[in-house]
N, CA, C and O atoms as a Tripos MOL2 file, in Angstrom:
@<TRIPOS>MOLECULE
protein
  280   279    70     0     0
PROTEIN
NO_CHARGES

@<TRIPOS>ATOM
      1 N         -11.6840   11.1380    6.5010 N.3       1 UNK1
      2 CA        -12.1360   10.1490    7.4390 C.3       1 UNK1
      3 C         -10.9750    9.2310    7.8430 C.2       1 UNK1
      4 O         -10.8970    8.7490    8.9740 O.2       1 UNK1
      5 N         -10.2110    9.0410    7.0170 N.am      2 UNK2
      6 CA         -8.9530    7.9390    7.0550 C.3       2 UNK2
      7 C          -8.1390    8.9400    8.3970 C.2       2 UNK2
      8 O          -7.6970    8.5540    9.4790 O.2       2 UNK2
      9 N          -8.1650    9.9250    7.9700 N.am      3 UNK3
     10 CA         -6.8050   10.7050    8.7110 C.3       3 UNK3
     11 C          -7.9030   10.6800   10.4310 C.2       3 UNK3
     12 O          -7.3730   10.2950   11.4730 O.2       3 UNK3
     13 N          -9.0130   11.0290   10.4050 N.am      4 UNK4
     14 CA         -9.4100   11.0140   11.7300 C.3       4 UNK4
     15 C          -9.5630    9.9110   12.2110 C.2       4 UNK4
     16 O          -9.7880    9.9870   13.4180 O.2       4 UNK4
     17 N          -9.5400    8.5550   11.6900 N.am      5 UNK5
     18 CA         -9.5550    7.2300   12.6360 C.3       5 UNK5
     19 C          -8.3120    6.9420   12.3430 C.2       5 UNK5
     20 O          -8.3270    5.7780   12.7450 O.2       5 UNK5
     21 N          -6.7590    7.1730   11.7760 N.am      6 UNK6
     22 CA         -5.9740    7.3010   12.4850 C.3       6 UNK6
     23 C          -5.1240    8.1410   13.5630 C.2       6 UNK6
     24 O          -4.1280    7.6890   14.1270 O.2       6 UNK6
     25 N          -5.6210    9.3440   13.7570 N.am      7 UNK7
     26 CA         -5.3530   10.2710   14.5460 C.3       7 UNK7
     27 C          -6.5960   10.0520   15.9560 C.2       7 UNK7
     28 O          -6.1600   10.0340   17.1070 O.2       7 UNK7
     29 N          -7.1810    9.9920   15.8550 N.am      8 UNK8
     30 CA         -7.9690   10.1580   17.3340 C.3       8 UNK8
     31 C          -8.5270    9.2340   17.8910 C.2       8 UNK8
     32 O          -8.9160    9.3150   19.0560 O.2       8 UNK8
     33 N          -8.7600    7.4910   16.6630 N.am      9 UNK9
     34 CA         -8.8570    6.1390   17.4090 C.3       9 UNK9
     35 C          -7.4070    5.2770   16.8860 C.2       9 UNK9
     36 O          -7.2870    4.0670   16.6920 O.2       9 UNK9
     37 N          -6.6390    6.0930   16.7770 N.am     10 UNK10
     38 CA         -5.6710    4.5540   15.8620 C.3      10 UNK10
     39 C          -5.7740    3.7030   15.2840 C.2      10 UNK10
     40 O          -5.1370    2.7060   15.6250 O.2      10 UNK10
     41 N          -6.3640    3.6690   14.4740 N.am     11 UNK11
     42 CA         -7.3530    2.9310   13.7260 C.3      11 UNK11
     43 C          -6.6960    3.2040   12.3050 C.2      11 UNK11
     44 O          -6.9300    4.2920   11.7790 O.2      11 UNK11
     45 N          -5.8580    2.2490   11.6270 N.am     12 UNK12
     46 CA         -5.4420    2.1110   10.4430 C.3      12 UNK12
     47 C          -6.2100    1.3210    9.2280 C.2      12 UNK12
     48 O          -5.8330    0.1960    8.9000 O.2      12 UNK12
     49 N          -7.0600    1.8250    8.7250 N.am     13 UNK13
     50 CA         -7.5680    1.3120    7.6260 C.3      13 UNK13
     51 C          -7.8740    1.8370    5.9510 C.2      13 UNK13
     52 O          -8.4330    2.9170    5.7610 O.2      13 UNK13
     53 N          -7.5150    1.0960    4.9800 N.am     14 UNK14
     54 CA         -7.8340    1.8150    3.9240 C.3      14 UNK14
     55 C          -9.5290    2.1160    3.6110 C.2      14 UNK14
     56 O         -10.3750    1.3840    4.1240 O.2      14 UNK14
     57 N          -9.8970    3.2200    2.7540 N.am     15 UNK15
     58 CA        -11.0720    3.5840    2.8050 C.3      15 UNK15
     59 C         -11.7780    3.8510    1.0300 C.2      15 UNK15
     60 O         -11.1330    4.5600    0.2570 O.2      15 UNK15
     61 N         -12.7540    3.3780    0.6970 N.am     16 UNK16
     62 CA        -12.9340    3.5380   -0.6870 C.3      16 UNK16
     63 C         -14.3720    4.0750   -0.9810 C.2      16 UNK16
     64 O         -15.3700    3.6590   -0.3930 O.2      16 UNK16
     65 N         -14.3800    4.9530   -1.8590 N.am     17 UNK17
     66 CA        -15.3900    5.6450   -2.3000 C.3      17 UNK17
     67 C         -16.0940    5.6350   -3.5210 C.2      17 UNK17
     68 O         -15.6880    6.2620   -4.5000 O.2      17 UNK17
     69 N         -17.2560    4.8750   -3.5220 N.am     18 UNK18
     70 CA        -17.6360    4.7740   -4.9510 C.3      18 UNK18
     71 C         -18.2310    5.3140   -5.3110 C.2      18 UNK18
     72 O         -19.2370    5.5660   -4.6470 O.2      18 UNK18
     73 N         -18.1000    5.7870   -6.3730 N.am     19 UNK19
     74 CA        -18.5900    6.9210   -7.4160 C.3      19 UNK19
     75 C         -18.6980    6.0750   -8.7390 C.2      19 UNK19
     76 O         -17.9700    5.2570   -9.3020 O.2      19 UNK19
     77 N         -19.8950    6.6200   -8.9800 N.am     20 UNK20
     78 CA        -20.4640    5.8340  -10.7130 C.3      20 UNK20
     79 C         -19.4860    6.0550  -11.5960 C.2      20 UNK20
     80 O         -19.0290    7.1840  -11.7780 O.2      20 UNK20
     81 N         -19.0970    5.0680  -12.1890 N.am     21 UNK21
     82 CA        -18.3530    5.1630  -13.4060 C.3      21 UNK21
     83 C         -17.0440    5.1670  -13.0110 C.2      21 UNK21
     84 O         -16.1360    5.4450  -13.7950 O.2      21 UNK21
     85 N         -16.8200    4.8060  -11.5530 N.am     22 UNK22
     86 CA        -15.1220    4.4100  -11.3970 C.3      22 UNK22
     87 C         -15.1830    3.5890  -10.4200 C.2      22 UNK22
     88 O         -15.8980    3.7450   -9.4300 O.2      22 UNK22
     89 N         -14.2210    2.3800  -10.6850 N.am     23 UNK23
     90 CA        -14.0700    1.0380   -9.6010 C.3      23 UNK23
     91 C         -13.6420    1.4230   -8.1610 C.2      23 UNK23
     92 O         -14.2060    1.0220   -7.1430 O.2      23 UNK23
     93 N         -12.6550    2.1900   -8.2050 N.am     24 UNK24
     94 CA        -12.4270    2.4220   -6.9360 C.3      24 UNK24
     95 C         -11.4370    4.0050   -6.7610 C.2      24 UNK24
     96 O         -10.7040    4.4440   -7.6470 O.2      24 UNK24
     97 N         -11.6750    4.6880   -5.3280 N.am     25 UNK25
     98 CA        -10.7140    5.7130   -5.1750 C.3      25 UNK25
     99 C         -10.4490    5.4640   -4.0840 C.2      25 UNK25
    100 O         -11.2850    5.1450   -3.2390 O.2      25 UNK25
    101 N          -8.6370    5.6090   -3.7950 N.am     26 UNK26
    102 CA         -8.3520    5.5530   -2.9490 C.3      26 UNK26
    103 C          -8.0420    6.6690   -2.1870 C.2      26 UNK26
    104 O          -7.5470    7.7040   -2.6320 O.2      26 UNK26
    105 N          -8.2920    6.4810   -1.2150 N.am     27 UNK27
    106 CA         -8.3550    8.1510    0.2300 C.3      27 UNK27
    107 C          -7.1370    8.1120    0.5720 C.2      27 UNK27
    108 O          -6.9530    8.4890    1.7290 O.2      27 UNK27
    109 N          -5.8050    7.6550   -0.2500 N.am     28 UNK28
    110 CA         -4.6820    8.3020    1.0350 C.3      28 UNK28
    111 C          -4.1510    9.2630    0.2970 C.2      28 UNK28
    112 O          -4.5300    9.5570   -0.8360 O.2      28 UNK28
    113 N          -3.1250    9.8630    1.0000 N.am     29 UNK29
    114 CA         -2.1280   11.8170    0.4380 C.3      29 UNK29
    115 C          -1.7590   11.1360   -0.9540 C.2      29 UNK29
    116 O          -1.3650   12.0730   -1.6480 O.2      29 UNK29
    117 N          -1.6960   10.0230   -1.6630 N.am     30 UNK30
    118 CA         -0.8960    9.7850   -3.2160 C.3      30 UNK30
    119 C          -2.0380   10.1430   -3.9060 C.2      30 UNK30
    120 O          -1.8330   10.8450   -4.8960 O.2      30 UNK30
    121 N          -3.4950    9.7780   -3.5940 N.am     31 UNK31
    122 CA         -4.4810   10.2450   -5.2970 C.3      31 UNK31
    123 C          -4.9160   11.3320   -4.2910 C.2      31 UNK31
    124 O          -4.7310   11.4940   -3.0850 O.2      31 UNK31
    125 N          -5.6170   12.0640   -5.3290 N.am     32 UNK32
    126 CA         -6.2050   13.4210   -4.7720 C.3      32 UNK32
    127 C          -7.0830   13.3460   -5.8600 C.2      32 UNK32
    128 O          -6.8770   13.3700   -7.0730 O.2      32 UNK32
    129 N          -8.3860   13.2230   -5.0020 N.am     33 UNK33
    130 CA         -9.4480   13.2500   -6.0130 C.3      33 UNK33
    131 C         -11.1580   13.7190   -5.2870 C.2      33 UNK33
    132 O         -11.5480   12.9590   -4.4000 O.2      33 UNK33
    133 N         -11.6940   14.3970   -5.5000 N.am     34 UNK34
    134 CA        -12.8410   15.1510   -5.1220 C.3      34 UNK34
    135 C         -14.0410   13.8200   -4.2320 C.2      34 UNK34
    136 O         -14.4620   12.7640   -4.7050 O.2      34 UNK34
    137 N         -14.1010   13.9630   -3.9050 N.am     35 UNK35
    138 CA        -15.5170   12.7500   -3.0560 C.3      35 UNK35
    139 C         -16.8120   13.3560   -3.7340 C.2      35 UNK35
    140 O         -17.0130   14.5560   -3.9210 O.2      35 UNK35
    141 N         -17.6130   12.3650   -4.0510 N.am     36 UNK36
    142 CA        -18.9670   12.8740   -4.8000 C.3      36 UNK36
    143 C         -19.6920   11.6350   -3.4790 C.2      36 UNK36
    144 O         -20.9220   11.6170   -3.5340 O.2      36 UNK36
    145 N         -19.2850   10.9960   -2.7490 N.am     37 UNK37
    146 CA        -20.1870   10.0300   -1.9390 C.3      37 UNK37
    147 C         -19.9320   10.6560   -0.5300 C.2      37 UNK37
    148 O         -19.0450   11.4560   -0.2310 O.2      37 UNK37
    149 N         -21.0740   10.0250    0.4160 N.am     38 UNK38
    150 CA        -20.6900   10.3020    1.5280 C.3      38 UNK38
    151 C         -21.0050    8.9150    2.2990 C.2      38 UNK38
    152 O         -21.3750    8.8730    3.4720 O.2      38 UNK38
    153 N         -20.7640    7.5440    1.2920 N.am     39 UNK39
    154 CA        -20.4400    6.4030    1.8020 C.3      39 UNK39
    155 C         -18.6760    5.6430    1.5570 C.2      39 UNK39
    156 O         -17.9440    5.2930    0.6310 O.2      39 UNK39
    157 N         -18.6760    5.6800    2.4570 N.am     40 UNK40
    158 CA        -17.1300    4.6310    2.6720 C.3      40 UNK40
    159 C         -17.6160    3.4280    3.1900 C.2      40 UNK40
    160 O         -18.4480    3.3170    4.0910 O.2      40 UNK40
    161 N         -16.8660    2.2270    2.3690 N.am     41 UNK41
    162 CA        -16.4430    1.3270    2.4250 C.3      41 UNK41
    163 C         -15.0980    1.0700    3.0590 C.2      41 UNK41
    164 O         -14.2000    1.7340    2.5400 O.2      41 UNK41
    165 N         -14.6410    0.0990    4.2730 N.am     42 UNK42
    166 CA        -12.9170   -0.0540    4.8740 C.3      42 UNK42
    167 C         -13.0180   -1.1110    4.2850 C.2      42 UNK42
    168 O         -14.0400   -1.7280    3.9860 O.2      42 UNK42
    169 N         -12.2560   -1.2870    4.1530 N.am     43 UNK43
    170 CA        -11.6200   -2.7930    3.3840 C.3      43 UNK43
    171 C         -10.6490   -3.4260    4.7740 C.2      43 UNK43
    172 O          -9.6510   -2.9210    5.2880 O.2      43 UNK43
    173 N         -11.3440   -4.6570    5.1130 N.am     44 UNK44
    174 CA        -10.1830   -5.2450    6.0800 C.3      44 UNK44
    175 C         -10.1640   -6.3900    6.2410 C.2      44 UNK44
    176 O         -11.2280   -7.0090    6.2470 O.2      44 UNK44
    177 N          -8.7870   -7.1230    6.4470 N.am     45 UNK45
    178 CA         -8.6120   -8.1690    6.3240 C.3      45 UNK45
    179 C          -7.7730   -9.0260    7.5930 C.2      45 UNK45
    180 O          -7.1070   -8.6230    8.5470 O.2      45 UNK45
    181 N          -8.1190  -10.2830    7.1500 N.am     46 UNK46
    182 CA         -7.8580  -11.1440    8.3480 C.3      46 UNK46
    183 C          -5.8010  -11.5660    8.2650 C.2      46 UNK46
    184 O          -5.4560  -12.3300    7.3630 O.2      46 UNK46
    185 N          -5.1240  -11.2240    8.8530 N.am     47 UNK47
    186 CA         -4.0240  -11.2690    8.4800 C.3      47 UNK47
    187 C          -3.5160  -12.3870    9.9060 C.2      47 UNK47
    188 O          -4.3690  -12.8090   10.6870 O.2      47 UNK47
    189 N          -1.8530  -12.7820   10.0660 N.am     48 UNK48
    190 CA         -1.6200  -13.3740   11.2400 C.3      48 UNK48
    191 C          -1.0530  -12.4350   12.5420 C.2      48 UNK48
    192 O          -0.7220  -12.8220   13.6630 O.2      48 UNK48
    193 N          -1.0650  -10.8350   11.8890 N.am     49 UNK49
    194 CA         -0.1310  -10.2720   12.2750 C.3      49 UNK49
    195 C          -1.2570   -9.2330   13.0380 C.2      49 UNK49
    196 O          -0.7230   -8.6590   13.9870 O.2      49 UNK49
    197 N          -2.5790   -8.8900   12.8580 N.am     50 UNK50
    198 CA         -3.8320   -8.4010   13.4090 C.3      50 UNK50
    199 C          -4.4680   -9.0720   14.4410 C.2      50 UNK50
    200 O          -4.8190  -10.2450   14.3090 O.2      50 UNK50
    201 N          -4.6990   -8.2620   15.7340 N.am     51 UNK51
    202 CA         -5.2060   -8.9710   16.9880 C.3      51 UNK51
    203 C          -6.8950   -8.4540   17.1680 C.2      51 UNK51
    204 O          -7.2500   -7.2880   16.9950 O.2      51 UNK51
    205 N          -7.5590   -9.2630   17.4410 N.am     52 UNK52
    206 CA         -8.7680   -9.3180   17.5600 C.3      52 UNK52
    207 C          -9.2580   -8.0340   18.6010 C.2      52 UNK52
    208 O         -10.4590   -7.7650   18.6470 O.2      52 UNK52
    209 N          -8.3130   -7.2830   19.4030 N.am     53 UNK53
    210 CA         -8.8440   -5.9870   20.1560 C.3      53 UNK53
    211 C          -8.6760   -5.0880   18.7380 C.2      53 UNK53
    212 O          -9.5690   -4.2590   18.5670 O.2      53 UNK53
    213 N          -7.5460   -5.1680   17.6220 N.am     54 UNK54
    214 CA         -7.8830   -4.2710   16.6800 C.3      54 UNK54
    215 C          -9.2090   -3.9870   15.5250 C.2      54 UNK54
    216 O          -9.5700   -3.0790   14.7770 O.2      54 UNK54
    217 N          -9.5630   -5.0790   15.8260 N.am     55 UNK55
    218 CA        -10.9110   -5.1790   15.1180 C.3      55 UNK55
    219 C         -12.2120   -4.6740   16.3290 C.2      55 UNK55
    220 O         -13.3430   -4.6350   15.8440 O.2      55 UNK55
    221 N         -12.1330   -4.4380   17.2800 N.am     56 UNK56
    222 CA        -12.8610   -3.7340   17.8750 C.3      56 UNK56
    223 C         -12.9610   -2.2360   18.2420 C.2      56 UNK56
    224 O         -13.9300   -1.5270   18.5150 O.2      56 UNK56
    225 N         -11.3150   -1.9330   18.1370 N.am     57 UNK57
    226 CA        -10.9600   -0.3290   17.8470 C.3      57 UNK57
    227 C         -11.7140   -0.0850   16.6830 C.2      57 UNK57
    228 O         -12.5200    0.8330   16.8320 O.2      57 UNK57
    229 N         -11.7080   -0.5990   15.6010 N.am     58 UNK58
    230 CA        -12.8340    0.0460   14.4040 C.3      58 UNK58
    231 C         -13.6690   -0.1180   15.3720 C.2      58 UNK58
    232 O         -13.6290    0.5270   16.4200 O.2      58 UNK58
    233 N         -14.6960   -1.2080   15.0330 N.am     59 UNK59
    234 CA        -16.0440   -0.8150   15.4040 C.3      59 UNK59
    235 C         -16.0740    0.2480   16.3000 C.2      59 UNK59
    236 O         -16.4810    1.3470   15.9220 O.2      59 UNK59
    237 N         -15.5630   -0.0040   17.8310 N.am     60 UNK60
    238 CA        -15.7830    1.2130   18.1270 C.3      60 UNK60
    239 C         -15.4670    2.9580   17.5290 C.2      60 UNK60
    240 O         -16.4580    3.6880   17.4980 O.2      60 UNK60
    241 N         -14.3280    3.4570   17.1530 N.am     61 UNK61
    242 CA        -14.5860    4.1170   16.2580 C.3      61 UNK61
    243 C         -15.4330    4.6820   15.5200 C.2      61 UNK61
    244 O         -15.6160    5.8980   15.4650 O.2      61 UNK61
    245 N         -16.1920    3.5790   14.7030 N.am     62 UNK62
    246 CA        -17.0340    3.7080   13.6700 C.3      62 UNK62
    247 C         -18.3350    4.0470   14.2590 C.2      62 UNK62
    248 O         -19.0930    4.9060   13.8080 O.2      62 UNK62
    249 N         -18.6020    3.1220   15.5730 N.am     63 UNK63
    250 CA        -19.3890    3.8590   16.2670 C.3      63 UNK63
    251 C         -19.6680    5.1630   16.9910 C.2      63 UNK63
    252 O         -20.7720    5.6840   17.1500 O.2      63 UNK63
    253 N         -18.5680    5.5730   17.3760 N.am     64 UNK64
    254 CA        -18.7630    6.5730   17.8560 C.3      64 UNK64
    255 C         -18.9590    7.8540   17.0300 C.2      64 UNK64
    256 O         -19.5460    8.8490   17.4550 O.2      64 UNK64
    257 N         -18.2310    7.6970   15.4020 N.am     65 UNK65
    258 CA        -18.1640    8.3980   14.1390 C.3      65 UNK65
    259 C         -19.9140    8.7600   13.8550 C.2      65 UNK65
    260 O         -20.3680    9.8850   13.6480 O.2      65 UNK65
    261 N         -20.6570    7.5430   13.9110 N.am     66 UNK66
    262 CA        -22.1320    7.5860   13.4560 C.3      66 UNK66
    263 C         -22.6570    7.6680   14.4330 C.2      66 UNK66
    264 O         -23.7170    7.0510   14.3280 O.2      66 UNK66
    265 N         -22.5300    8.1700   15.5830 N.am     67 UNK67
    266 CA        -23.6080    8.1360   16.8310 C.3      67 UNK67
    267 C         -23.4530   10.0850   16.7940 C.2      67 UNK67
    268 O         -24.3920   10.7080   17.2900 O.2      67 UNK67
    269 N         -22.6750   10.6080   16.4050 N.am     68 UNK68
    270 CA        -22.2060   11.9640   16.0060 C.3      68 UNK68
    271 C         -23.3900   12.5350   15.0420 C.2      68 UNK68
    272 O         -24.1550   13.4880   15.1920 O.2      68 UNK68
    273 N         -23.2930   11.9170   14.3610 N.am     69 UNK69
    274 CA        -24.8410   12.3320   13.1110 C.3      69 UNK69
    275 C         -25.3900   11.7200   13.6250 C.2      69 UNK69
    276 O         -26.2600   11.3430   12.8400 O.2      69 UNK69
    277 N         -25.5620   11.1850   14.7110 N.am     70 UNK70
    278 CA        -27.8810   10.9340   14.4420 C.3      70 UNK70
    279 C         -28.4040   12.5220   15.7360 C.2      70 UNK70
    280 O         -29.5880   12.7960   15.9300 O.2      70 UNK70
@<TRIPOS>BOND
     1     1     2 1
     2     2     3 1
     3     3     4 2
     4     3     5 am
     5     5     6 1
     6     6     7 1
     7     7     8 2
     8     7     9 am
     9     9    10 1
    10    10    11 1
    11    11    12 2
    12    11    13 am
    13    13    14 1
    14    14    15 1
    15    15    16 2
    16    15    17 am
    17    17    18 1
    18    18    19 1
    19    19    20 2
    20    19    21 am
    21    21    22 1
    22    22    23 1
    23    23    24 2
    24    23    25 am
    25    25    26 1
    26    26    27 1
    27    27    28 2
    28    27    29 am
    29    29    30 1
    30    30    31 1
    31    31    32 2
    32    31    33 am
    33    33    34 1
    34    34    35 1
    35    35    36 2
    36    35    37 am
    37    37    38 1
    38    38    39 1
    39    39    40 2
    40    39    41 am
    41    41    42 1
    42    42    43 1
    43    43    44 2
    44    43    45 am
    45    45    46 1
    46    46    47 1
    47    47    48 2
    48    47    49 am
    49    49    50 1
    50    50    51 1
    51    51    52 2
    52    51    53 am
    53    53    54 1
    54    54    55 1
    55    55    56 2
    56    55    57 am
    57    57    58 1
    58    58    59 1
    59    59    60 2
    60    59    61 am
    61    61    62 1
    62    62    63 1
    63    63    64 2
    64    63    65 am
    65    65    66 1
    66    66    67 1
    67    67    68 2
    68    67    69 am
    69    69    70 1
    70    70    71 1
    71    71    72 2
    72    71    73 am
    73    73    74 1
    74    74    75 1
    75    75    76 2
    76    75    77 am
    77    77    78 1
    78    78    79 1
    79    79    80 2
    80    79    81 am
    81    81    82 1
    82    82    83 1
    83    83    84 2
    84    83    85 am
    85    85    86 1
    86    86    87 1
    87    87    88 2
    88    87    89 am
    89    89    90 1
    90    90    91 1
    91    91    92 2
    92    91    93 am
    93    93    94 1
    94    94    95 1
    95    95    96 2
    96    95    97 am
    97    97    98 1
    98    98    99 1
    99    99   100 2
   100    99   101 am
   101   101   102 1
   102   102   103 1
   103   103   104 2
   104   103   105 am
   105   105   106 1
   106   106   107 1
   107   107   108 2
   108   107   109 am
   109   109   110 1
   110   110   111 1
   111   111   112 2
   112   111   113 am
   113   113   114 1
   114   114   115 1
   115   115   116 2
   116   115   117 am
   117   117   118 1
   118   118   119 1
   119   119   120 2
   120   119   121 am
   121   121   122 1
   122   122   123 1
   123   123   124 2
   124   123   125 am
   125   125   126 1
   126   126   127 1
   127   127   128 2
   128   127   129 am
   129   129   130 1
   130   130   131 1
   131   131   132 2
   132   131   133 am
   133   133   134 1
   134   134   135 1
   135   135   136 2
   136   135   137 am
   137   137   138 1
   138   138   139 1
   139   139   140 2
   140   139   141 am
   141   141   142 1
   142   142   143 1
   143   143   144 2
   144   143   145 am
   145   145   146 1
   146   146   147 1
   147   147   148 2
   148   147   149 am
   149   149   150 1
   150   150   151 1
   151   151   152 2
   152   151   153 am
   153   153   154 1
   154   154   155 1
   155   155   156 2
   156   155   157 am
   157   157   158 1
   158   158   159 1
   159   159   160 2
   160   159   161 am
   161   161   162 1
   162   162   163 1
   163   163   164 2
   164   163   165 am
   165   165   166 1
   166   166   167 1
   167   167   168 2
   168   167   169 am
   169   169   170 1
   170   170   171 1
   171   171   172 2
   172   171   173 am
   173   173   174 1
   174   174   175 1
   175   175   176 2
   176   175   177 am
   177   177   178 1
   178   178   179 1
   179   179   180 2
   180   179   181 am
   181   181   182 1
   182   182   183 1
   183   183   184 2
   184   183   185 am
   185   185   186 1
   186   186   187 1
   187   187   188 2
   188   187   189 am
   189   189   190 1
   190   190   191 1
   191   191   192 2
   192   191   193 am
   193   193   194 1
   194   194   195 1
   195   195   196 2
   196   195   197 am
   197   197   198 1
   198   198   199 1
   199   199   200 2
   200   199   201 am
   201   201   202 1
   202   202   203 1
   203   203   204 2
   204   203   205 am
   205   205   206 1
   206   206   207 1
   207   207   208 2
   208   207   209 am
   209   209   210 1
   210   210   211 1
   211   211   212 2
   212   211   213 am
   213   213   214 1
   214   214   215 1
   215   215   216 2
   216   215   217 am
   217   217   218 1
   218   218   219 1
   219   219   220 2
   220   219   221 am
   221   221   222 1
   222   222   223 1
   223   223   224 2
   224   223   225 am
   225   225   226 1
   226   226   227 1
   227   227   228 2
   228   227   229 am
   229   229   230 1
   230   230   231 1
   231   231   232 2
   232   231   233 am
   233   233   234 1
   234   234   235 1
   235   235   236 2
   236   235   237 am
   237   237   238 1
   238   238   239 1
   239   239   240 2
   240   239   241 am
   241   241   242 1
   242   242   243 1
   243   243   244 2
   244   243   245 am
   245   245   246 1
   246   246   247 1
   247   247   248 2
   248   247   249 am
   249   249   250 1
   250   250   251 1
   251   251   252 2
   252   251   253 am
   253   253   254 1
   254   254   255 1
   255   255   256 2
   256   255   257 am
   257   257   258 1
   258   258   259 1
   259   259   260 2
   260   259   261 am
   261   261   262 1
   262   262   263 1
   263   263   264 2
   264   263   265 am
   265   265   266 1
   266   266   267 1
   267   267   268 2
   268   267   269 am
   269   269   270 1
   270   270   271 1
   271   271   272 2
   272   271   273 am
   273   273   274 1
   274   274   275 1
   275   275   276 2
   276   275   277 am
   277   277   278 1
   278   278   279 1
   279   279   280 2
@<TRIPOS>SUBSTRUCTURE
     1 UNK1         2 RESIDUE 1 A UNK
     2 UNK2         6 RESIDUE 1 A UNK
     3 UNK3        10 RESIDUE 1 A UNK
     4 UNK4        14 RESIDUE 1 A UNK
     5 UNK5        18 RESIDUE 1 A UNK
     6 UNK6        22 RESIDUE 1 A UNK
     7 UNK7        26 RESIDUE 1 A UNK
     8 UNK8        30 RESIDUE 1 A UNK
     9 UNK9        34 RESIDUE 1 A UNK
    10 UNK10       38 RESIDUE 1 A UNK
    11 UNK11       42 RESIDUE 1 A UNK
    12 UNK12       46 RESIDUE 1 A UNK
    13 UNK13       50 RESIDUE 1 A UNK
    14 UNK14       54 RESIDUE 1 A UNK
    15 UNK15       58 RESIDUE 1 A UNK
    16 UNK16       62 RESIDUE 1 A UNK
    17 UNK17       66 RESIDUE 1 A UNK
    18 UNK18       70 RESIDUE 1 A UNK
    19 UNK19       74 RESIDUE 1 A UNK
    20 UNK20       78 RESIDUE 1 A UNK
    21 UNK21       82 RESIDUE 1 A UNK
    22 UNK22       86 RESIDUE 1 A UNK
    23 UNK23       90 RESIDUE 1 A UNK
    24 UNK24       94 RESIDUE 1 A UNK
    25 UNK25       98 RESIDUE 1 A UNK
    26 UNK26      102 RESIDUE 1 A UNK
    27 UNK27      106 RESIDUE 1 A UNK
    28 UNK28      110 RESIDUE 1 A UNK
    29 UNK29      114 RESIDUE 1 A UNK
    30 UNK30      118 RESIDUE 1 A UNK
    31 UNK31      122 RESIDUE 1 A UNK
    32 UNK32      126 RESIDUE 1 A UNK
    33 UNK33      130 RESIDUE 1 A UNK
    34 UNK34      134 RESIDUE 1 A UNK
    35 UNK35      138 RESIDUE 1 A UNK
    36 UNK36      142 RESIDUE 1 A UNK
    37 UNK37      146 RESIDUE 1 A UNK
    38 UNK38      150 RESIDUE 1 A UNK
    39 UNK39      154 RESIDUE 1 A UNK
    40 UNK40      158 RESIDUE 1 A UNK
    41 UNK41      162 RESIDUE 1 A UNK
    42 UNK42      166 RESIDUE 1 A UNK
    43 UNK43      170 RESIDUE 1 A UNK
    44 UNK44      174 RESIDUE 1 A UNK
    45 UNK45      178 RESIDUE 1 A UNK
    46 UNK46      182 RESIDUE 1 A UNK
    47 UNK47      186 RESIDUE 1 A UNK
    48 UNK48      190 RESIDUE 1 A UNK
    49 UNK49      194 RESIDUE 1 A UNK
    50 UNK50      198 RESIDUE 1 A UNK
    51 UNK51      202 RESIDUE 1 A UNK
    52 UNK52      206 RESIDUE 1 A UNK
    53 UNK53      210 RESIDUE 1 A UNK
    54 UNK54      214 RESIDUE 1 A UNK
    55 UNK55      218 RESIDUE 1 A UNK
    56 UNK56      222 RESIDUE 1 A UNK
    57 UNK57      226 RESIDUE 1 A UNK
    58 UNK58      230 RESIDUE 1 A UNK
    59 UNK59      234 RESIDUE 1 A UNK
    60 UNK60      238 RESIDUE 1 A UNK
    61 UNK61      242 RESIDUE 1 A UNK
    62 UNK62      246 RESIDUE 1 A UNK
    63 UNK63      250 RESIDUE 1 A UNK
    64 UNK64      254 RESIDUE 1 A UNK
    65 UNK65      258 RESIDUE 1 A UNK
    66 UNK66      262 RESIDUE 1 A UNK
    67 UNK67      266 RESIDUE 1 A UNK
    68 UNK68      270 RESIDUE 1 A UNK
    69 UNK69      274 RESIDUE 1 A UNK
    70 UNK70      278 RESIDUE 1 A UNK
């Protein structure tokens, strides 16, 4: 999911998957680890260096990601 919202919305965000019995996994090429969820959590934050159209590239994104499954 990480690699397709940076490849086809530009959309840079980290992504985390929780699975019982571990705090967190991270989705980029350094851990390699199996997905047992098919919920993600992005983690994002308010920085000085982030412009308010980038926070709408997610949403949109994300929308268009879940309008795919229904």
């Amino acid at each position: 999911m990480r690699t397709r919202l940076r490849t086809e919305f530009q959309v840079e965000v980290p992504l985390y998957y929780p699975v019982e019995g571990v705090d967190e996994i991270f989705s980029d090429h350094r851990h390699s680890t199996t997905k047992t969820s098919s919920v993600a959590y992005a983690r994002i934050s308010h920085q000085i260096y982030n412009k308010l159209e980038e926070y709408y590239m997610l949403r949109d994104a994300v929308q268009a990601i879940a309008a795919e499954s229904t």
